[in-house]
Structure formats: C-alpha cells, structure tokens
N, C-alpha and C positions, 0 to 999 in steps of 0.2 A: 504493500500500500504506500501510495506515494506522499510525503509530508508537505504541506505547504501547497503553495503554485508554483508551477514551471516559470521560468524567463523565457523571455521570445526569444525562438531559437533554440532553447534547451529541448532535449530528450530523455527518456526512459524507457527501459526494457520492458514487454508486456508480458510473453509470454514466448514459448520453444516450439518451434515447428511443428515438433515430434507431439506438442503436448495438446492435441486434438478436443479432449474432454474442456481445456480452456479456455478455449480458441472462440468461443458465442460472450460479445464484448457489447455495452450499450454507449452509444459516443451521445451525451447529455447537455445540449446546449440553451444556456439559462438565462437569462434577462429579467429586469425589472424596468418597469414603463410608469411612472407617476402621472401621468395625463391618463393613462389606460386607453390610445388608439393606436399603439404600434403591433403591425403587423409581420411579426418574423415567422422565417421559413426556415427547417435546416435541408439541406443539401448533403449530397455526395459526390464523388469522382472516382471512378475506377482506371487506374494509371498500366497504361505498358512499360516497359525499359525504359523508351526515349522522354516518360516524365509527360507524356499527353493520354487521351483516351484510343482506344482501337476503334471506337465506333461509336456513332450517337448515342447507342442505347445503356452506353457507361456511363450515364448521366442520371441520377434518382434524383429525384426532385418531386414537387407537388403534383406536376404534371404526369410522372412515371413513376409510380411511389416505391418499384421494385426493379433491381436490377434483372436480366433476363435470366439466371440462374438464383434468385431467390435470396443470392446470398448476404446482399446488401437491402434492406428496406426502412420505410416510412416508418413510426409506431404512431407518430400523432403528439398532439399537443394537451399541455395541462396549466392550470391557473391557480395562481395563489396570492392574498391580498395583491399588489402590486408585481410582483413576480410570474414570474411565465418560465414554461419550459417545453421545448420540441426534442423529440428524439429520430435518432436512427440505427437502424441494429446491423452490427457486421459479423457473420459466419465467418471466421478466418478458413476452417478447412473446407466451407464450399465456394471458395474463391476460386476461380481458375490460376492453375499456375502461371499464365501468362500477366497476371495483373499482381504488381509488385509494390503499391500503394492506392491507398482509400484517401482522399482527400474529404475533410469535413470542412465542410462553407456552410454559413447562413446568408439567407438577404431578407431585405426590406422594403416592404413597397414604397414605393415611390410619391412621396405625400409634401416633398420637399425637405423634410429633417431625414438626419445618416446614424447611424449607430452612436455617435459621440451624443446624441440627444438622450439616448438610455442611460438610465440612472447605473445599470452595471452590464457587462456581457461577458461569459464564461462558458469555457465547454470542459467537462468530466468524463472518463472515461471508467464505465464501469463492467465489472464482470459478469458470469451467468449470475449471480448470488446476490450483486448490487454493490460488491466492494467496491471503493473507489480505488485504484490503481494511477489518475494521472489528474490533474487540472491544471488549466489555464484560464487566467483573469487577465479579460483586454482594456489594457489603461491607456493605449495612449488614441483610441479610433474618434474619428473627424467627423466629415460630411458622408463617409464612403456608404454606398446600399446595399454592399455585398463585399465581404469579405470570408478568406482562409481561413478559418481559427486553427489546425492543425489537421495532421495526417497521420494514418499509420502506417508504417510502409514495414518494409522487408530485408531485415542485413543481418549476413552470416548465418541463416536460419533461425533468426531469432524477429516474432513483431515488437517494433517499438513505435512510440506516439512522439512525436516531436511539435512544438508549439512553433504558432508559425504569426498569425495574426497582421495577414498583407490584407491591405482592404483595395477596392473598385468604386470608384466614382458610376461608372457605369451602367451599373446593378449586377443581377443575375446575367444578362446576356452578355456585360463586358468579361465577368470570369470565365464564363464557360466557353467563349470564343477562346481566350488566350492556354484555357486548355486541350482546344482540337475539336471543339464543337462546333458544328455547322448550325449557324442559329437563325431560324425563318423569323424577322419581323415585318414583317405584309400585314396591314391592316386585317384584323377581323372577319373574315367572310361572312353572308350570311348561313343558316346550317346545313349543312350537306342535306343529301336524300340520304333514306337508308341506304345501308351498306351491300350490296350484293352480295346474296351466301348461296353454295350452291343448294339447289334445289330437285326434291326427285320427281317426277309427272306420273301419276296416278295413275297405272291402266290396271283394263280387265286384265285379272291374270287366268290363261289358258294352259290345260298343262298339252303341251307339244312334243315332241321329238328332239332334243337338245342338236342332235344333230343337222337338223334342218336352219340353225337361228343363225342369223348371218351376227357376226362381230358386229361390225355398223351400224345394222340394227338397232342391236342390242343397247347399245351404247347411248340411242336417240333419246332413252331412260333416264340419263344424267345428264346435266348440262353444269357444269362446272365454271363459275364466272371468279377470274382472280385480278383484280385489280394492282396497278404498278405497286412496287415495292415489297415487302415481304410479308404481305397478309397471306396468312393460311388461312383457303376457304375451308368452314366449317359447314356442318350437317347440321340440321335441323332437328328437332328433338324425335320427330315425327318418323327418319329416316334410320333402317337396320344399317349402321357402318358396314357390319360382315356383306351385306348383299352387295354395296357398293363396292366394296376391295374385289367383289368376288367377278362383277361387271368390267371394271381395270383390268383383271388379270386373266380377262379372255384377248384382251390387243396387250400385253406385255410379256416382256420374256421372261420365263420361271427361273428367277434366280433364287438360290439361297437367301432364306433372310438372316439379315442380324437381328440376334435381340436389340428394343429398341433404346435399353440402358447402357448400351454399349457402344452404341452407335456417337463417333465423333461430335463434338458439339459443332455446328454449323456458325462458320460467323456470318452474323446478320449484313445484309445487305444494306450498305448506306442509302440513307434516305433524300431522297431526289430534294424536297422542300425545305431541310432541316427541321430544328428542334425550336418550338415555340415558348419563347421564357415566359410570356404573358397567362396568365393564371384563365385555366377554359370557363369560358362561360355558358354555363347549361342551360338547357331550355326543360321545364319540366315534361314530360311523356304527357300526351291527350288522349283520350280514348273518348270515341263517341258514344255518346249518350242512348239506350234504348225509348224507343219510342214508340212501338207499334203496340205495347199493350191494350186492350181491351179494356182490364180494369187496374187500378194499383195493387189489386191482391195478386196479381201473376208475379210469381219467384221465376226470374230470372235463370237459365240454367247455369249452373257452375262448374268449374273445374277439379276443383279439388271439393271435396263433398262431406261436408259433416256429418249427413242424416246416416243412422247406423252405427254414430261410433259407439262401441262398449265397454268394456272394462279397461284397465290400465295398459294390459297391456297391448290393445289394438288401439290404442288413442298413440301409444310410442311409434308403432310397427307404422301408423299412418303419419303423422305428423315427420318423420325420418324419412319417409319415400317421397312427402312432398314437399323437402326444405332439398333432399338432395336432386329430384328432379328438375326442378324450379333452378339451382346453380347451373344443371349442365344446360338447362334451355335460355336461360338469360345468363351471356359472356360475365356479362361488366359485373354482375351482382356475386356471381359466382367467383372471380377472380378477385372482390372486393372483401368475402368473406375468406378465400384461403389465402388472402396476404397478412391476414390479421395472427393463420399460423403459422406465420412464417417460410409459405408457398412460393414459387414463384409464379407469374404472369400467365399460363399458357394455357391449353384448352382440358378442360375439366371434365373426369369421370368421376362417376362413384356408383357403387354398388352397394345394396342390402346382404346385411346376415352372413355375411360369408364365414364359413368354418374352415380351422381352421386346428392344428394339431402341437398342443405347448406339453410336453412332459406328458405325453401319453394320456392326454387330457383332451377332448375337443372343446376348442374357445370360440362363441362366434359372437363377436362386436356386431353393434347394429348395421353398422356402417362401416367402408373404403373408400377415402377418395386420393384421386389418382390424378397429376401434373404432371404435360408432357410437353418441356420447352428444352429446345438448345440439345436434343440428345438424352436427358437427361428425366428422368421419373421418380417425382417426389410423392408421398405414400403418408397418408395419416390413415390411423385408427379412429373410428367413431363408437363413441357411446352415449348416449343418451336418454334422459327422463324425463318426462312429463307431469305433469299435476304436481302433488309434494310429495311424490320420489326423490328420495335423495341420494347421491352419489356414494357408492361406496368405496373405502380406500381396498380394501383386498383388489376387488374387484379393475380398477384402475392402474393398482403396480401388477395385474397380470398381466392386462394390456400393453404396458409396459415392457415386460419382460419377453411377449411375443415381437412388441414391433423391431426389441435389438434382436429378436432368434433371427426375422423374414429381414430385417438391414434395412427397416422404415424408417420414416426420418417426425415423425411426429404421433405422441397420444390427444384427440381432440374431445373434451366433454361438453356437453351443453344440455342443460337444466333449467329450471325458472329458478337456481339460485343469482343472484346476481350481486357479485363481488362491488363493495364498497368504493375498490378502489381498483382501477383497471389493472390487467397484468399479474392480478394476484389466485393464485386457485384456491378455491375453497375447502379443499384437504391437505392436510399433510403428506406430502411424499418423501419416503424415505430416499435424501438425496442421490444415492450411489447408483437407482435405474434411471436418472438423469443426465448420466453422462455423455450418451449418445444418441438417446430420443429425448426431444423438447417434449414440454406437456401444455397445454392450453384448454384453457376455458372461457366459453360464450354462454350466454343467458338469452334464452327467447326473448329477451326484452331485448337485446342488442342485434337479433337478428331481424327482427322486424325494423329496429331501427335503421340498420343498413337496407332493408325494402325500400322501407319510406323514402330515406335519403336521395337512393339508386333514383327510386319513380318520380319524387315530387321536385328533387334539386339539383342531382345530375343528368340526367335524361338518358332517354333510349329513343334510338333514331326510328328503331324498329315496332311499330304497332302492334306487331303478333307478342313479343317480349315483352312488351308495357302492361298486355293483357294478362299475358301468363302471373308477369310482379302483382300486377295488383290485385287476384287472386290467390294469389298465395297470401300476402296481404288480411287479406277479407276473412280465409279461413283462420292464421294464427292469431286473430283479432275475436271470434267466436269462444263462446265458454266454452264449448266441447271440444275444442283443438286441441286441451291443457296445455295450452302455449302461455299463461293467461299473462305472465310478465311480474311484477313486485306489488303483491295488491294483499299481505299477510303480514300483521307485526310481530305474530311469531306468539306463542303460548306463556310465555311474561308479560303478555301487556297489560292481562286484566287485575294481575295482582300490582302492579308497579304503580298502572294507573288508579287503583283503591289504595296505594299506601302512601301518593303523593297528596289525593284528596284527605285522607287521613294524618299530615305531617308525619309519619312514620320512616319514610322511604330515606337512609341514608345511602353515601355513594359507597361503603363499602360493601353493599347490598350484594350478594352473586347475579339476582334477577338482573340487576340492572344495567347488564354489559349486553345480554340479548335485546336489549329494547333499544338501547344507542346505538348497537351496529343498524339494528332493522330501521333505523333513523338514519343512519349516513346511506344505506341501500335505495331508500326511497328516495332522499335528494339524489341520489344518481340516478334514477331511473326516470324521475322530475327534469332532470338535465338533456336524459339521453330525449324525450319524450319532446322538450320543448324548442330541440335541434331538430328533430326529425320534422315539426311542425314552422320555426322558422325559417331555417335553413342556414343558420346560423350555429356555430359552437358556441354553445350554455356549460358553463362549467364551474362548480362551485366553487367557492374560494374558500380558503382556509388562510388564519395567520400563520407568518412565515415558519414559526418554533413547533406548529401541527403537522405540516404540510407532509413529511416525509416519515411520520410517525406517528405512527397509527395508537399505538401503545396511550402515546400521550392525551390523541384526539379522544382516546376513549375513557381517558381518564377526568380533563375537561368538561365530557359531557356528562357522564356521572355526577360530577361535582355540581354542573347548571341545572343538571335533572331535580337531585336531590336538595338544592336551596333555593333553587327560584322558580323549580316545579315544569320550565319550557326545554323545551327541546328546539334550539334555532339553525340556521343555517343561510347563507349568503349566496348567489348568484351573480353571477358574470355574463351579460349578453352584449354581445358589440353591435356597436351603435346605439344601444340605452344611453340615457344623459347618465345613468349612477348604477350603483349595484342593489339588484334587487334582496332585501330581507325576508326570510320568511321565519316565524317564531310561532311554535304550539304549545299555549299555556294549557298545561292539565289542571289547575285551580280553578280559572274563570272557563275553561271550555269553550275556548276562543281560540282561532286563529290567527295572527296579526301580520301583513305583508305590508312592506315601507319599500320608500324609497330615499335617498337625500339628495337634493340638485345644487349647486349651484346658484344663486342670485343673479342679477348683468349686474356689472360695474357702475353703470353709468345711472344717474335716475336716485329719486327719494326714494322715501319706505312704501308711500303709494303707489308710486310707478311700478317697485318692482314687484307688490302685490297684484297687483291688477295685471303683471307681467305673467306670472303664476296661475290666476284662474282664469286666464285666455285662454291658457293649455288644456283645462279640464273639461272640456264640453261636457261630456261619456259620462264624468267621476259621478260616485252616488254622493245623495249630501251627507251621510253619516262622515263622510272621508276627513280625517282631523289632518290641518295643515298647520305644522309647528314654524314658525319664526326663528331661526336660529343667528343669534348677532355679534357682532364682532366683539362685545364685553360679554363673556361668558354668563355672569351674574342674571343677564337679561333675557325670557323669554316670555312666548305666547304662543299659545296654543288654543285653535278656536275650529269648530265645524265648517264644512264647505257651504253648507246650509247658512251657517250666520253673517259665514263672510262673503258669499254672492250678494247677503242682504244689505252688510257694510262692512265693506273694505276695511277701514280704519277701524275694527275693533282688535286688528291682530299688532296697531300700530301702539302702543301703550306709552311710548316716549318716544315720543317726535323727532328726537335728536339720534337716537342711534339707529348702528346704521344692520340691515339684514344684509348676513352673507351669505346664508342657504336656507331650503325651507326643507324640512322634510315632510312627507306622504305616508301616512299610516291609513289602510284601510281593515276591519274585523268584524269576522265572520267566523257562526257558529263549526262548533273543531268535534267530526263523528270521533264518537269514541267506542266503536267494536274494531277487535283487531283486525276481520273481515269480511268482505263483504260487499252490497254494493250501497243501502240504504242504513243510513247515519253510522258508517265506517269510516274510522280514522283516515285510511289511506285517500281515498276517493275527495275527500273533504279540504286537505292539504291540495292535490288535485291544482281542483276549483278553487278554490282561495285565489292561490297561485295566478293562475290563466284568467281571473275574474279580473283582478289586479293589474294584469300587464296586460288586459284590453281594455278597461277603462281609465285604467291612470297612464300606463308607463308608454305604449305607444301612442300616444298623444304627446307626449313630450320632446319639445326640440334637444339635439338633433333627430328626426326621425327614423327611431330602428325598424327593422321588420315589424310586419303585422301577421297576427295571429289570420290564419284561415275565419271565416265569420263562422261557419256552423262551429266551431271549436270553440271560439269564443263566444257564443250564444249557451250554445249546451250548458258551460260552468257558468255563466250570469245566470242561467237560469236556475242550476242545481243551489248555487249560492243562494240568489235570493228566494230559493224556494225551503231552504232552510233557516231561512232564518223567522 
C-alpha cells in the first residue's frame, strides 16, 4: 500500500506478471465541485510499443464504455456532499499482450471553466479488495478540459502506475488525437434509420428431395445486409442460427473449424469517420399507440405473459427466460447489462438450466450467458431468485467452484435484494474462489432500470427492439413477475417503529441495523427509480467521513434513529437549483422533503420574496418557506398560503438581508413495512416525486421534468393520504 501521494512523474510497482489473481485493479478518479455543475468523465487508453493506440476502439470513454476484449471498462459514477467520483476497471491479464500501457485521463465539458476551477482532482489506484496501492493529487491544473492523470504500463514484467498529470486545453478530442485517434467532429447529424440486420423471408416449408434444391436457390432465404466498417450483421431473435450456418455451408468449402476461443483475435478495422468525442445524444424509442379497440376493456396481446404464473419456482424459470431472451433480442440492453459484469461489447447468448457435472454432483444454474468478440468467449454463471428468495452462500461458492473447473470468467446473481451500495454483494464469499472468477450482483430493480434507461433515454433505432424493451418492461413491473424491486423494510420494522413511538429504541438496539440498511436500500432504489424516470443521474449524497464507510453510515443512522426518531437522506439531481432532502419522522408520522436555494444578489427582502413565489405556481399552500439571512440569529418561517396572501410577513426586519430560502413540504409517512396501501415504502415514494413536481422542477435553473402520469399518480397518492 502506497503512503502518501505520488509526485508528478513518480512511480510504483503494482503488481508481477506472473501474479494473475492481482492483476483486476480499480483506477479511482475523484473530485470535489463546490458550485455542484461540473461534469467529469474518466477515460482510458490502451497503448502499443510506439506509446499510441492500434486502433480507434482503444479508446473507452462515455461513448464506448468497454474496450473490445472486456478488459478495460466504464463502472460509472458516485456523489458525495460536494465530492464526486468516476471509475474504471482494468483486467491486467485480459489485456492483450500487444498493449503495454493503460492510460487514465479524465475530461470536462466544456462550460468554459478547466479542472483548476475544482476544488481538488485525484486518481487512486485500487485492488480487487479496495486497497489502495497508489494516489495522485493534481495541484498544479489550469484552464485544461482534459487531462492524463497517470498510467499503468509494463517494465520488466512487473505493472506499475506512474503519475503523470499533463492537461489539454482542447478537451477530450485534443488528447485522444495526440494519442493516434482518429477523431470525427462533423456536426451532429440528424438520427440514422435503423440499422440493417440480416433478415430470414418466411416461406412455406415443403419437404422435397435435398437433392433436387439448387444452392442459389436456397440461399434467396437469406439476405444478409452488412454495412461499411466492421458491423457484424446479426440475426434476429426470430431466426435458428444453426439453419442459417447450415444454408452458408451449402456454397462454402468444408473446412475444418477452429474452436471459436481459439481463434486469433481479429484487429478491428479502422473506422472510415472516426471516433466522436461529443457525448450521443439519444432520442427516446416511440412505439405507436393501439387504436383499433372496440372497447377499453380489450387486453392488449402480450409478449411475455403473466397469466398462469404459479409457485416460486415457475415465476424464476419465467422471469430468467425472459430477462435472458429480451438481452439476446435487444443489442444495446443486453450488452449494457453484461458490461456491468464485466463482459465485453459483443453479440450475446445465453441459455436456461444447463447441467452441468462438479464433483460427481450434477449443478445446473438457471442460467449461461455467452460473449463472442475479438476471438475470444466470455462465460458467466446465472442464478437467480424471485419474490423473497434469498440467495444462498453454499449454493453460490458452488457456482463458483464450477465456473474455475469449465475456465469461466464470471459468477452473476440477481434477486430483489438490492445492495445499498453498488459493487457490493450481499453474501459473504469466502475470498480464495475469487481469485479467478469475478462475482456480481444485480437486483430486478437495477435491471429494469437499465430497461427504462435503454427505452426512454438512450434509444433504439429499431421498432421491433423498443417493443420487445418495453414488454419486458411491463411484465417485471407486474406483481406476479416477482420482479417487484425494494418495496419491504424487512421484519424489524414493526418492532423498531413501536419502540421509537414508545422512546424505548436505543442505537445499540441489534433490530436496528436491519431497518437502517433497509433505509439506505430504498434511497437507492429512490435514486435508481428517479434516473430511470428523468434521465438524469440521482445519487445520494453522503458526508465526506460516511461516504466510503458503511460501518460508520450505519452507525450514524442508529444514532439519528434512536434520538430524533427520522431516518433522513439527501439527493443529488443535476440541474436542480439544490439538493433535494428527504426525512421520515416515526414520532409525528410524517414525511418531510426540503429543499435550500439560493437568494439573487441583487434586490431587497421583497424583491427577493416575491422572486421565490414566482417559482411556485404547482407548490401546495401547506408548503413552509423559511427565510434564511445573513445574521444567523435571524429567521422566519411562514406558509405558502400566508405569504401569496402577504409577502412581507416572512420580512420581520427590514434591514436584513435573505440569503436563501429553504422549501419544506409534509406529508403523511405509511407505516407497514409492506405493501401497497399506507406502507412505509410507497409513501416515501410519493413524498419524494410529489415534491420534485410541485416544488423543485419549477425552480430556476430548470432541471428535468418528471413524466406527468408519474407525477400525477404521487400528487394524487399524496394528497389522497392525507
């Protein structure tokens, strides 16, 4: 572990060729933004000998979140009071030999302020475990948009990270040209048409005399359309692969195959237009609306079909056939969920149940799925539970122990548990089946959320795709899917919550670590939910001494539980004027959602009153507006109700001056642990989304807006509780 921070220019050893099990490194680059509108990116480079890239696609960025071998990727970004942090994860032993350094860069949009405007910028280099092994703090960066922070490259068979910290006035396109990228900036086109995939033509099938069937013919079957560059035309979900290889290989010469994990990795073909550094802008998927019904009682036919589901274990068996279907017939969603385990890029299988032979035992996972880019076949284990099924750990280091016997490179679990804190699995694994299969876990709440994202905020060019997403969609959204997502506080809540209203409850309570995690679970499932709905990253904030320790978060919230009875939690949505609050008193049985703005500079106490409930057309009048002024001693605090009536009752001394007003809105707080009517979860919900459509997207600057049915439904559930 490395002491201190590196000097620019310094270096340290990471790790030994040979030593494979430590070779999965997370390169951690961190910033703090006091205004809270900077938008960083981390970046990668994958270097040959001559110190450039071999080819565009060695470039991982927002736009490419995965090198073509898997072994460099995205993980995404996180917030904390003022602090931010992006990562990216590097496989040293699935690097190709040919590639002798990783280059870590971040960049900035382009807003007119450079990295020197961040209050700090450093990047950490950490192991599979989270140790840190390197850092560097950039003190001396300018105007630049895009700078090196370091690399790790390759001497004497040993990786080391050396700190580098060269910035670009530029941005992103000025680095990556100077490292061998070909970089397209041609204005924005408008969006393509779909993409052309090949396609099969449906005929009668006759059984004939094979003898008789001309090649040519036969072939009039397929029409295979492959557009310049290196797209692989794919098959349609609809289409048997085997028939079509089997159609080819009446006009091809019968050669021996190679297996396909053996086969050379192909270097990609450079790309005619270059690499585009400007951030895509998506158009959401449309699908036309049915029309022709009769009555509004006709049910629509569907695709994936709930009616019939039964016991547990056919709600798994279905709900696994149609999350793995649904990946191999939609590209982008399917390659968006196996980058998260650490897949690469390329065209997706998977398979049900297959069995499979560990110690004279047969094992069969519900699920294979199967990545075929560059040569090369990457291989996850699936298991998975529905309803509140819980994962077992035996059960999971089997899986484990099978994927080192077969040489797979990933165990994948996904349940409606949903981890707190991303990245982290909800069992203990004992570390030592670690060392050569990764393990990961997703929660139905994250995979819908990646639906959502896919359909409503990245788009699909494809009509048939958009349909199949938002079917899939529509069923893990259905009670009988057991997909249902974070909607339980778990079997401590009814005792915790009668021993708060009873003053009873202290924090070294045992119950009361199960009701604080199932409180950090829901704020993320509230985050992941109100990203999928803006299209925007919602992410909670934590102060700084919390943020990376969970131990501590939970001991905090014990402590908040057990003396002031709430359970609270902050929000981060960009382009909001402030961070949204949210706070669940178990005393009063109230929900409370704030926000804090800003004041203008300019103007008296009235002006900037009357500046304030310009903004609140929407707000209900219960909505209390507090005055906060530049002599602490000094406040007011008055209804929206009194002060549309008279401004100047929030003014109580003429002379001082308001610097911010904060927004409290409350609303009755369910308290069953679940459920759908006067349950805790549902109730925070609504709160929440009631709040940030009446108050908070009304205020300047203007952030995304809630969908209207979304934010109708909680105005309604809201004021219908109360």
């Amino acid at each position: 572990m490395a002491n201190g921070s590196l000097s620019k220019g310094a270096n340290v050893a990471l790790v030994h060729r040979s030593a494979v099990e430590q070779g999965r490194l997370h390169a951690v680059v961190r910033w703090s933004d006091p205004r809270g509108v900077a938008d960083v990116d981390v970046a990668a480079l994958l270097l040959g000998e001559n110190g450039k890239v071999r080819h565009d696609e060695d470039f991982v960025f927002y736009n490419a979140p995965s090198s073509v071998d898997g072994a460099v990727r995205l993980l995404g970004k996180r917030s904390a009071e003022e602090r931010a942090e992006d990562r990216v994860a590097v496989d040293l032993e699935a690097l190709s030999d040919e590639v002798g350094t990783v280059v870590i860069a971040a960049s900035l949009d382009s807003d007119g302020s450079g990295f020197g405007d961040l209050g700090e910028l450093s990047v950490e280099i950490l192991d599979a475990s989270g140790t840190p092994h390197a850092r560097f703090d950039v003190g001396d960066a300018g105007s630049e948009t895009a700078i090196v922070l370091g690399e790790l490259y390759l001497r004497n068979d040993e990786w080391k990270f050396r700190a580098v910290g060269q910035g670009w006035d530029s941005g992103l396109a000025g680095l990556a040209t100077d490292y061998g990228i070909t970089v397209d900036e041609t204005p924005d086109a408008p969006a393509d048409p779909p993409v052309a995939q090949v396609r099969a033509v449906e005929a009668h099938v006759e059984v004939v005399d094979p003898t008789t069937v001309d090649a040519d013919d036969a072939m009039q079957e397929i029409v295979a359309v492959v557009e310049d560059g290196d797209m692989i035309a794919e098959l349609p979900p609809s289409v048997d692969a085997s028939e079509v290889s089997e159609a080819v290989a009446t006009v091809e010469d019968q050669a021996p195959r190679t297996p396909a994990a053996s086969v050379p990795a192909p270097r990609p073909k450079p790309s005619g237009a270059g690499v585009r550094t400007r951030k895509k802008k998506a158009t959401a998927a449309t699908l036309p609306a049915l029309s022709l019904a009769v009555d509004p009682s006709w049910q629509p036919a569907r695709l994936f079909s709930v009616t019939g589901v039964g016991n547990a274990e056919e709600k798994e068996r279905r709900a696994t056939s149609t999350l793995l279907s649904t990946m191999m017939a939609v590209r982008d969603f399917g390659r968006a969920l196996v980058t998260r385990f650490g897949g690469p890029a390329g065209s997706v299988e998977a398979y049900l149940e297959v069995p499979f032979t560990l110690d004279d035992r047969t094992v069969i996972p519900d699920g294979v799925i199967r990545v075929a880019r560059a040569g090369r076949i990457w291989t996850a284990l699936l298991e998975v539970k529905t309803g509140s099924a819980a994962l077992r750990t035996d059960q999971i280091e089997r899986y484990l122990d099978l994927a080192r016997q077969q040489g797979y490179d990933a165990v994948v679990t996904l349940s409606n548990d949903l981890a707190p804190v991303g990245d982290v699995h909800p069992l203990q694994i004992d570390g030592r089946k670690l060392r050569k299969v990764s393990l990961h876990h997703i929660s139905w709440s994250e995979v819908l959320h990646e639906a959502q994202m896919q359909l409503a905020h990245r788009g699909l060019a494809d009509r048939l795709q958009a349909w199949v997403l938002a079917e899939l969609i529509r069923y893990l959204q259905h009670p009988a899917s057991g997909a249902a997502g974070f909607d339980d506080m778990g079997a401590a809540w009814v005792p915790v919550r009668d021993a708060v209203a009873a003053g009873t409850l202290r924090p070294a309570d045992n119950k009361i670590v199960t009701v604080t995690t199932a409180w950090e679970k829901l704020i993320r499932h509230l985050s992941l939910t109100m990203t999928s709905t803006l299209g925007v990253t919602v992410t909670p904030v934590q102060p700084r001494r919390l943020a990376r320790d969970h131990a501590a978060r939970a001991q905090a919230a014990a402590a908040e539980l057990a003396g002031a009875g709430t359970l609270s939690a902050t929000l981060r949505v960009p382009g909001a004027s402030g961070n949204i609050g949210v706070a669940a008193d178990l005393r009063t049985g109230q929900v409370r959602t704030s926000i804090t703005i800003d004041a203008p500079r300019d103007g008296g106490g009235a002006r900037r009153v009357n500046w304030i409930v310009r903004q609140l057309p929407e707000a209900p009048e219960t909505l209390t507006v507090e005055a906060l002024f530049a002599r602490r001693d000094q406040t007011a605090c008055e209804t929206l109700r009194d002060i549309r009536a008279d401004s100047g009752v929030l003014l109580t001394d003429p002379g001082g001056e308001i610097k911010s007003f904060r927004l409290t809105a409350t609303t009755p707080m369910g308290t069953k642990r679940n459920g759908v009517r006067k349950a805790f979860v549902p109730s925070v919900n609504d709160a929440v989304e009631a709040f940030y459509a009446r108050v908070v997207q009304g205020l300047k600057p203007s952030p995304p807006r809630l969908p209207t049915d979304i934010a109708e439904d909680a105005i309604v559930a809201v004021d219908s509780a109360g």
